[in-house]
C-alpha distance (Angstrom), angle and dihedral (degrees) to the residues before:
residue distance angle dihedral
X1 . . .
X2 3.66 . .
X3 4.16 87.9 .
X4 3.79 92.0 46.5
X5 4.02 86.4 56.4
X6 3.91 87.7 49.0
X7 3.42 92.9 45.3
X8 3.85 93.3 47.2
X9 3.73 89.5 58.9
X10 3.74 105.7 41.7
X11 3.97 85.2 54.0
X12 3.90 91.7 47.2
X13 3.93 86.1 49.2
X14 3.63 95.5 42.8
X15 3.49 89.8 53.5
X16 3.70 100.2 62.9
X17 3.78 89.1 30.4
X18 3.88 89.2 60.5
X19 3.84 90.5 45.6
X20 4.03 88.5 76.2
X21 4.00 98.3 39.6
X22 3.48 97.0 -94.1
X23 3.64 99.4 123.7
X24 3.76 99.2 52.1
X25 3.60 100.1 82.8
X26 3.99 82.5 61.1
X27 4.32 85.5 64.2
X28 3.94 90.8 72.4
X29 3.52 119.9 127.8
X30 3.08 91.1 -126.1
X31 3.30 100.4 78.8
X32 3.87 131.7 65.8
X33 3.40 115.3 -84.2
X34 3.63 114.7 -120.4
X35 4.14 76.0 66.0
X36 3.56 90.0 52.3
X37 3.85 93.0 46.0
X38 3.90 94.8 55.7
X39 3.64 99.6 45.4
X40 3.94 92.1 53.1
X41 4.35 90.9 49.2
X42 4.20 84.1 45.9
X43 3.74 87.3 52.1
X44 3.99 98.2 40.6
X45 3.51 111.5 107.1
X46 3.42 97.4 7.2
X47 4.27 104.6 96.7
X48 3.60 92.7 -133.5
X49 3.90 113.0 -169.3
X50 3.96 108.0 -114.9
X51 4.09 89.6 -125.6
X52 3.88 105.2 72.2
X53 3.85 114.6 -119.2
X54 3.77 96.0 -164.4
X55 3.64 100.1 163.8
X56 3.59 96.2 53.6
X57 4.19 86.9 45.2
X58 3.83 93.0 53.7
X59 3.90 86.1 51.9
X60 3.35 87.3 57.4
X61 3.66 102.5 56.5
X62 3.77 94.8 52.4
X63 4.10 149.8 -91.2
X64 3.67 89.5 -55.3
X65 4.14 95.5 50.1
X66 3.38 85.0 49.0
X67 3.65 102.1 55.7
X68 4.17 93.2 43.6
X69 3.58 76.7 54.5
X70 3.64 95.2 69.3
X71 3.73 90.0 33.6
X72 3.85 83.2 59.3
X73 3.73 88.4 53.3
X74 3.34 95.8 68.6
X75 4.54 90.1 53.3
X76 3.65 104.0 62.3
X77 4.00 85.1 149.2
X78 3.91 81.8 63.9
X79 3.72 104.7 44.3
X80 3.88 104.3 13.5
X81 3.88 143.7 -96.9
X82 3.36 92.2 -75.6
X83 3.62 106.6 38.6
X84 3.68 86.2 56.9
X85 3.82 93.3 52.8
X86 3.73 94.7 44.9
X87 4.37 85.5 47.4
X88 4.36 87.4 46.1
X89 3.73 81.7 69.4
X90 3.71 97.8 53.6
X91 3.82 109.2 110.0
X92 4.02 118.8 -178.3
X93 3.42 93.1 -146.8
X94 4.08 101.0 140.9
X95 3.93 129.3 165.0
X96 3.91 108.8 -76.3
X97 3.32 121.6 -112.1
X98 4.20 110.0 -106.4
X99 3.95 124.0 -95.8
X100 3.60 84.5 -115.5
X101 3.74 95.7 68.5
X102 3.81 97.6 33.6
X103 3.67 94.6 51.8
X104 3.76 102.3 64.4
X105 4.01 83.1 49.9
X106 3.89 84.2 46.2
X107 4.13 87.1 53.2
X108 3.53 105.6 45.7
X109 4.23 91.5 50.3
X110 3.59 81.2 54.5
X111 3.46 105.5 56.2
X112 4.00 93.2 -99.6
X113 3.78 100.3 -50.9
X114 3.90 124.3 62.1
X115 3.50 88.6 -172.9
X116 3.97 96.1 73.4
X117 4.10 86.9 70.4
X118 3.43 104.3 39.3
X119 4.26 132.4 33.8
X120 4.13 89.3 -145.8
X121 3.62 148.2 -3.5
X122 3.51 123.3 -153.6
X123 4.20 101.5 -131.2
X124 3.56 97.3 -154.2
X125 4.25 108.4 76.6
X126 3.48 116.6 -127.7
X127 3.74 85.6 -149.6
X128 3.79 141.9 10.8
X129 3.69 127.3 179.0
X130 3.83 124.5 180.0
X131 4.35 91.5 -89.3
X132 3.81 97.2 42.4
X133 4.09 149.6 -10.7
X134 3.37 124.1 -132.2
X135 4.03 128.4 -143.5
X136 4.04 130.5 -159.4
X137 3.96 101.8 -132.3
X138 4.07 135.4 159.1
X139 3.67 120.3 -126.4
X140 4.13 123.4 -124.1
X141 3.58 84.3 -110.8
X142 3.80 93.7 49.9
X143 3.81 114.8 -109.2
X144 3.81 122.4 125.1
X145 3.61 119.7 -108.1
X146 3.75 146.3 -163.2
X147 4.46 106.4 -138.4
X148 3.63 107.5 -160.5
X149 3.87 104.4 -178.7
X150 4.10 120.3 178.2
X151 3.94 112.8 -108.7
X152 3.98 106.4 -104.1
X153 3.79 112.0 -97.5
X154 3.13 94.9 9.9
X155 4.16 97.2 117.4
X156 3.74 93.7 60.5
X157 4.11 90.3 46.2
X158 3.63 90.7 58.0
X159 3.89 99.0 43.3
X160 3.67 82.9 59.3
X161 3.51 102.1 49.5
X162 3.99 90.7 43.5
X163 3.84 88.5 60.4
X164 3.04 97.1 58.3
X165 4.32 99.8 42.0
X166 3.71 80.2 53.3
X167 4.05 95.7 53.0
X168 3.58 91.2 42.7
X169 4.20 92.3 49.9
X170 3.46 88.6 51.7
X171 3.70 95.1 53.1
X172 3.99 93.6 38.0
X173 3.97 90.8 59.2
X174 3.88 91.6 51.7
X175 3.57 84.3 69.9
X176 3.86 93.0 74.4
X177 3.28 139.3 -157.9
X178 3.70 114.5 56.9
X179 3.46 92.6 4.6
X180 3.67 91.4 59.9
X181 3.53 92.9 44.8
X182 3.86 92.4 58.8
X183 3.94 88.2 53.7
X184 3.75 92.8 -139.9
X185 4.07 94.5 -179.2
X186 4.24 90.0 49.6
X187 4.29 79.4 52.4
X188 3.83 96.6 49.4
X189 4.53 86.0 41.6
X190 3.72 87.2 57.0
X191 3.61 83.7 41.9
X192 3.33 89.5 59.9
X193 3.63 102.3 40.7
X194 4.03 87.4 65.0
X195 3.59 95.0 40.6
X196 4.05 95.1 53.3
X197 4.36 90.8 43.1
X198 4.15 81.1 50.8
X199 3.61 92.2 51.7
X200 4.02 94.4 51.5
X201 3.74 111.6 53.0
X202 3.52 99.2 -165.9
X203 4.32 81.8 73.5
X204 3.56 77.1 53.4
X205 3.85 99.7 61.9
X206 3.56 89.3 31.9
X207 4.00 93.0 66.3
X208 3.54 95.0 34.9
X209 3.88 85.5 54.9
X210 3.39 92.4 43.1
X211 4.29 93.9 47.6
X212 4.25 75.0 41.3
X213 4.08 78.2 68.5
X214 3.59 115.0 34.2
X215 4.49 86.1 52.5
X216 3.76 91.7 54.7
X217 3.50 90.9 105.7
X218 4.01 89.6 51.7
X219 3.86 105.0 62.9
X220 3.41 91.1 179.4
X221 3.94 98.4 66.8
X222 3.25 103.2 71.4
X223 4.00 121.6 -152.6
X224 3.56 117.3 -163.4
X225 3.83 117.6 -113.0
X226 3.97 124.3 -115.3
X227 3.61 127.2 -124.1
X228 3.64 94.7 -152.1
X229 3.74 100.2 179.1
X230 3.85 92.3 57.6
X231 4.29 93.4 38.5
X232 3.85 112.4 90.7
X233 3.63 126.7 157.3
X234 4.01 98.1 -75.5
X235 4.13 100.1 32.2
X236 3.81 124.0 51.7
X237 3.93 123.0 -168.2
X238 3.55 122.0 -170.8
X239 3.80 142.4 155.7
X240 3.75 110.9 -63.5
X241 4.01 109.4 -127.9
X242 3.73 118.5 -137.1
X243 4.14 98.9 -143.6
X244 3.66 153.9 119.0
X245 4.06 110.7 -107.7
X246 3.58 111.6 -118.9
X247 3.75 80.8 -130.0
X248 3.64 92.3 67.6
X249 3.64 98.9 77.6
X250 4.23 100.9 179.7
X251 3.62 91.0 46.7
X252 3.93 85.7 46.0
X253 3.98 93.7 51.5
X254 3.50 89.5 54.9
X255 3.34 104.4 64.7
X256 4.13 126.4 89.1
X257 3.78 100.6 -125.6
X258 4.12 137.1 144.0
X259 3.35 87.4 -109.1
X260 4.12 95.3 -173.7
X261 4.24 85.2 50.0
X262 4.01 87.1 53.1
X263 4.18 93.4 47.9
X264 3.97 85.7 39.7
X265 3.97 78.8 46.8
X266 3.53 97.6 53.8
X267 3.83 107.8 40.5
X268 4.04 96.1 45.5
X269 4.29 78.1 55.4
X270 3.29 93.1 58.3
X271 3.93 96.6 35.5
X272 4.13 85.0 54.4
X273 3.73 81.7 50.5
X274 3.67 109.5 52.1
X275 3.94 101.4 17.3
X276 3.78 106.8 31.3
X277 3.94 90.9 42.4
X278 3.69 117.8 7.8
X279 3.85 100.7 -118.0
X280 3.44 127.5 97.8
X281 3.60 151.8 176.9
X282 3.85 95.3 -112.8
X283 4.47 93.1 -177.7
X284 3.96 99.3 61.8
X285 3.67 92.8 151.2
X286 3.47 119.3 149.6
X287 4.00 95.8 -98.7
X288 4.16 81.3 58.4
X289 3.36 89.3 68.7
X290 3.48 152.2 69.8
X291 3.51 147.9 173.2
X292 3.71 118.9 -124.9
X293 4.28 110.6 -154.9
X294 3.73 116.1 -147.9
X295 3.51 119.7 -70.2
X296 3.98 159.7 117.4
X297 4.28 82.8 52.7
X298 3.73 95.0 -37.9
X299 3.72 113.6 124.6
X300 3.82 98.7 -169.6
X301 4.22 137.4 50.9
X302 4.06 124.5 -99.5
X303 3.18 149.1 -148.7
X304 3.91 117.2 -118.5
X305 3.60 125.1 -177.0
X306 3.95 137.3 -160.6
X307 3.74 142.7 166.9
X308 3.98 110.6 64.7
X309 3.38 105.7 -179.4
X310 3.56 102.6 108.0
X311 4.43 114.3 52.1
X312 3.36 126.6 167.7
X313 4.07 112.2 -157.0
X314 4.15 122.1 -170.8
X315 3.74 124.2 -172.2
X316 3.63 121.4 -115.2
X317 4.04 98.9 -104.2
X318 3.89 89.6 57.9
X319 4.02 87.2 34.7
X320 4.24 89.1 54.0
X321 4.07 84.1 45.9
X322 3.53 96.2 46.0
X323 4.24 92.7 44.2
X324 4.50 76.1 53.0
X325 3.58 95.2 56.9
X326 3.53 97.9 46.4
X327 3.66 94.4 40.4
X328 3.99 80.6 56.2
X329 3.76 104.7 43.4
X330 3.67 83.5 52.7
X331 3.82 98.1 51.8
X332 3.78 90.1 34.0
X333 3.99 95.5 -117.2
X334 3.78 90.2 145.3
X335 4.09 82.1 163.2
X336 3.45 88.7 65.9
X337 3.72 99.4 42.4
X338 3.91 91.0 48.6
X339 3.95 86.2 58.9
X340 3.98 97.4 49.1
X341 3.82 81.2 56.6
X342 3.85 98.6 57.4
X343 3.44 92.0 34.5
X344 3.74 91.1 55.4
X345 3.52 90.8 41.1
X346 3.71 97.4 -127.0
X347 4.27 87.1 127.9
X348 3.81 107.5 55.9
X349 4.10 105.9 -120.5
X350 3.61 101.1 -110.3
X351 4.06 89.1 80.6
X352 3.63 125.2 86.8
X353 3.89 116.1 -112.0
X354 3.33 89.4 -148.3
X355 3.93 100.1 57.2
X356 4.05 84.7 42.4
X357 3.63 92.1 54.3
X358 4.17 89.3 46.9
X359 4.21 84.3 46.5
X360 4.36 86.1 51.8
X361 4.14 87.3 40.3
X362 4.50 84.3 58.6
X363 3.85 95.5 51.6
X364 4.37 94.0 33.2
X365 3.65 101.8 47.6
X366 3.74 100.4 58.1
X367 3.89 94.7 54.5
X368 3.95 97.8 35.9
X369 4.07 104.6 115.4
X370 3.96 95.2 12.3
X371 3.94 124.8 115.8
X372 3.24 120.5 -112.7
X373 4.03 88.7 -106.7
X374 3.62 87.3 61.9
X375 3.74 101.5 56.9
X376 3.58 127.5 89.6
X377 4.04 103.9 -136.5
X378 3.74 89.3 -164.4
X379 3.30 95.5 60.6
X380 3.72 99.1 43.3
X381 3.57 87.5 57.5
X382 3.61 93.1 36.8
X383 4.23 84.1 59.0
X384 3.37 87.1 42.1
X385 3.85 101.9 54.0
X386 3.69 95.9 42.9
X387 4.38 85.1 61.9
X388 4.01 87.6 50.8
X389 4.12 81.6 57.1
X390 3.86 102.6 42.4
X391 3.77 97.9 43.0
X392 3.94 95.8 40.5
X393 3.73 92.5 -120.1
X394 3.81 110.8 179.8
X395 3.61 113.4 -120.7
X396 4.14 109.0 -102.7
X397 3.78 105.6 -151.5
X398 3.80 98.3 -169.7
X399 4.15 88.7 47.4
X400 3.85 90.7 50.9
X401 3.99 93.1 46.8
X402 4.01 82.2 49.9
X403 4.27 91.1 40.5
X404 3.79 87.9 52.5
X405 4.39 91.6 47.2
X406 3.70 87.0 59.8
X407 3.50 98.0 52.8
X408 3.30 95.3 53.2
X409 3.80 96.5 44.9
X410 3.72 83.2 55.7
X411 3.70 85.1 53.9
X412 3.28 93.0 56.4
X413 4.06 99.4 36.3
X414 3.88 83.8 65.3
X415 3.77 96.6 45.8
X416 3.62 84.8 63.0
X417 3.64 103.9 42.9
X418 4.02 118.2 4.2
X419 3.38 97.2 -153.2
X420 4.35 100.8 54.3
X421 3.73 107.9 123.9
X422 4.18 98.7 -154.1
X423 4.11 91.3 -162.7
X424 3.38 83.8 57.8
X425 3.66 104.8 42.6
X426 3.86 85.7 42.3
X427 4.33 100.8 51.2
X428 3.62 93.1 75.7
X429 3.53 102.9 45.8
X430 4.31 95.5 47.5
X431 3.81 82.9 40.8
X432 3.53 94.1 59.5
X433 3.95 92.6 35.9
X434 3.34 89.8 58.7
X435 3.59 104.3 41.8
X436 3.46 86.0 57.3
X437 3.89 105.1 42.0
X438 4.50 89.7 46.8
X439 3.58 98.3 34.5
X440 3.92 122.7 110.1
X441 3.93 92.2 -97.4
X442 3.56 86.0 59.3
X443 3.47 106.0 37.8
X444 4.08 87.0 57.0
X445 3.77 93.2 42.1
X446 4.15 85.2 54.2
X447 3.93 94.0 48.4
X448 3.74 91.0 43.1
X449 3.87 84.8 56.5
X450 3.45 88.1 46.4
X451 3.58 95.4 50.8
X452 3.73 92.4 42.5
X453 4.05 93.2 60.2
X454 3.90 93.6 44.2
X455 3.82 85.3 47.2
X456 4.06 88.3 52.8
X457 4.33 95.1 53.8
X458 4.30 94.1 61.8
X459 3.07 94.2 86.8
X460 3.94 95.2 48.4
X461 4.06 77.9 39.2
X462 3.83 94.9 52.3
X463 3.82 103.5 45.4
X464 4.22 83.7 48.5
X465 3.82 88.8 60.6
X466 3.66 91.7 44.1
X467 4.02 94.3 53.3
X468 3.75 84.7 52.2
X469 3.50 104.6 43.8
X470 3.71 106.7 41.0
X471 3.77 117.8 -159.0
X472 4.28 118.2 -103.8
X473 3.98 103.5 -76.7
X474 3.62 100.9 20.1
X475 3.69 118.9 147.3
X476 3.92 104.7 -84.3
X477 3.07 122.1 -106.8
X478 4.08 110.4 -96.6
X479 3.87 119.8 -108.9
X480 4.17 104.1 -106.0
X481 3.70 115.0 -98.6
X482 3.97 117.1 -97.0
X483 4.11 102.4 -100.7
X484 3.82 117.3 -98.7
X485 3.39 124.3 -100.2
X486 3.66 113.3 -88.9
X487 3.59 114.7 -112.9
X488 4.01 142.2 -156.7
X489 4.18 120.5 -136.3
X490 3.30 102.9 -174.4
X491 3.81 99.1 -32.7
X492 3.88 98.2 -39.6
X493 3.51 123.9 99.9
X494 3.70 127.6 -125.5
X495 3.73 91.9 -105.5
X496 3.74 95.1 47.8
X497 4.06 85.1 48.4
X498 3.68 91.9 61.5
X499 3.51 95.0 44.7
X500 3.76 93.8 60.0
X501 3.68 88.9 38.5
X502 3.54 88.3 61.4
X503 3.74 93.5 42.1
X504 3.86 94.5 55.4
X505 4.31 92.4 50.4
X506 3.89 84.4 44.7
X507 3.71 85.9 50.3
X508 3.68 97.4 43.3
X509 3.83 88.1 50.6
X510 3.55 98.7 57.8
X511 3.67 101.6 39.4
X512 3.83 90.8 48.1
């Protein structure tokens, strides 16, 4: 029954899917042919135009659709080049739900009366994506704030939809081959993972408060304070930011701003993010974003950020390998690079590191020394790609999410200033990252860590060896009680009641 539910949706979806195109790159030979079959009955009928419109299809479908659409952005090696291109463009802006539904939502979070936290709320959103809308209000204590409040219903629409992505990953990867390659149910978990955090807005506050942290030490990216007291899981209030949206490119011309300081501004931000700490702001788009003039006794522009629903973290080993490769791309040691790979075990070990690091050499040489302006992304990635297929590299979800981040910070690095070169903004600061994170001072301070935590189990270690080597005339040990009698509840047997016991707090543990 479950199956026939699935089914039931993925047909619906298809349906309006294949009504813009979207469907007929699924009608290639190439692929098996009950796939084939379904994607030409979804499409019958429908007078789908021959170039795919996959944006407007996913819109179509529903909130859900459209955010695995920009989740799907990020995978060209999944879904192709131009897929991914077509999917960049996909913006969940959607009509906002009125005042008049939102406030009753906005009264019972509040203990019956929104108007006891806050002196006014603008009713018309300033913004309103497929997840949530957001409202400009003023506090009862007088400080402007930004009200992001979940769309109603919306939790119950998404659970649905994420059943069903997750039964039709499963079944997808069975296929083998490619398809298993491409990990398509580890893309719709990560999916998932950004999804759920988006649908609970506390997660929200907590990693903008914790981004609030790690850029401290960078003054001029500027991260949004949290009004915890008036956050819960469905309503987010934070700092309102006084700026022009990247996004908004006349109103951005306009403005008298260093614009090399602000680029240099806004890629060492993200750098701190991803490579100094492992958490980043993984939606910089250009709507993220703003530019904050000079003002209230600041001389200079600044970077503000918003919207921090979707993070990417990475650990420190793949952080110190990743800081490696970029060091090396940069200074063309594509030795070096190839190495880090096999080390890391990103390239399975039956390749030669020395053909990988010739493969890296074809795709790095052409863009070392160029600006930014001068690059073609797409065929970087294109190079790129095309190495993930010949040397049978695994695909790396959480390096991907971070891949994707840094094009579009260098999207948005030349938006502000057209002539930034982000290699060359970028060298010094991964130089001196890892200089000082693989250097002697920190290869002691690591082993004396190391050291430190084996130091801290001998007692654990000790009182083991004790209990199983008991000291010359000890109590002996007592003979083992005779087993209990086996009995029935209900027609199971104690055994078999344990076993499902221990099935159902398995159960409960993963699906929690």
């Amino acid at each position: 029954m479950i199956a026939i539910v699935h089914l039931w949706r993925l047909l619906k979806w298809g349906r309006r899917l294949a009504r813009s195109g979207g469907l007929r790159p699924f009608e290639d030979r190439r692929l098996p042919f009950a796939v084939r079959l379904l994607a030409k009955v979804a499409r019958f009928g429908t007078g789908a135009p021959t170039t795919p419109d996959f944006a407007a299809g996913l819109a179509a479908v529903g909130p859900a659709a459209i955010k695995l659409g920009q989740a799907l952005a990020t995978r060209p090696d999944l879904i192709g080049l131009e897929a991914a291109t077509d999917l960049a463009r996909l913006q969940d802006a959607v009509p906002p739900a009125p005042f008049s539904t939102i406030e009753p939502i906005l009264n019972a979070i509040y203990g019956g009366d929104w108007k006891t936290q806050f002196q006014s709320i603008e009713p018309e959103a300033v913004g309103a994506a497929s997840i949530a809308q957001v409202h400009k209000g003023v506090t009862s204590d007088g400080r402007t704030v930004a009200i992001k409040l979940l769309r109603p219903g919306i939790e119950a629409e998404v659970s649905s939809a994420l059943a069903t992505y997750e039964w039709g990953a499963g079944h997808i990867e069975t296929l083998g081959g490619e398809f298993a390659r491409l990990r398509p149910r580890a893309v719709i978990a990560t999916f998932k993972s950004w999804i759920e955090a988006e649908l609970d807005l506390r997660r929200e506050a907590a990693n903008a408060s914790e981004l609030g942290e790690i850029l401290a030490g960078e003054p001029d990216y500027v991260v949004p304070g949290i009004d915890w007291q008036r956050s819960t899981r469905r309503v987010l209030v934070i700092d309102w930011i006084d700026g022009v949206k990247v996004s908004d490119r006349p109103a951005l011309a306009a403005l008298d701003i260093d614009r090399p300081a602000l680029a240099r501004v806004l890629v060492n931000g993200f750098l701190a993010q991803a490579i100094a700490k492992g958490f980043f702001h993984a939606d910089l788009h250009q709507g993220n974003l703003f530019v904050i003039p000079p003002g209230n006794g600041i001389d200079h522009a600044r970077i503000g950020v918003i919207d921090f629903g979707i993070m990417g973290r990475i650990n420190r080993r793949a952080r110190l390998y990743l800081a490696e490769i970029l060091h090396g791309l940069v200074t063309g040691n594509y030795a070096r690079v190839a190495e880090i790979h096999f080390e890391a075990g990103y390239v399975p070990p039956h390749h030669n590191p020395a053909a990988f690091a010739t493969a890296l050499r074809a795709v790095g040489e052409p863009i070392r020394g160029r600006q930014a302006k001068d690059i073609a992304i797409t065929d970087l990635l294109e190079g790129l790609f095309s190495i993930t297929r010949s040397f049978d590299m695994p695909v790396q979800p959480h390096l991907l999410l971070l891949q994707k981040t840094m094009v579009m910070v260098e999207g948005v690095a030349l938006t502000i200033d057209p002539h930034v070169n982000m290699w060359e903004v970028a060298e010094p600061y991964v130089r001196n990252w890892v200089r000082d994170e693989m250097g002697p001072e920190a290869v002691i301070a690591d082993r004396l860590v190391l050291n430190a935590r084996a130091l801290s189990q001998l007692p654990r270690i000790f009182r083991q060896w004790v209990a199983e080597n008991p000291m010359p005339g000890a109590a002996p040990p007592q003979a083992p009680l005779p087993p209990l009698p086996e009995k029935s509840v209900g027609g199971w047997s104690t055994p078999w009641l344990l076993l499902a016991a221990g099935l159902g707090a398995a159960a409960a543990v993963l699906l929690s």
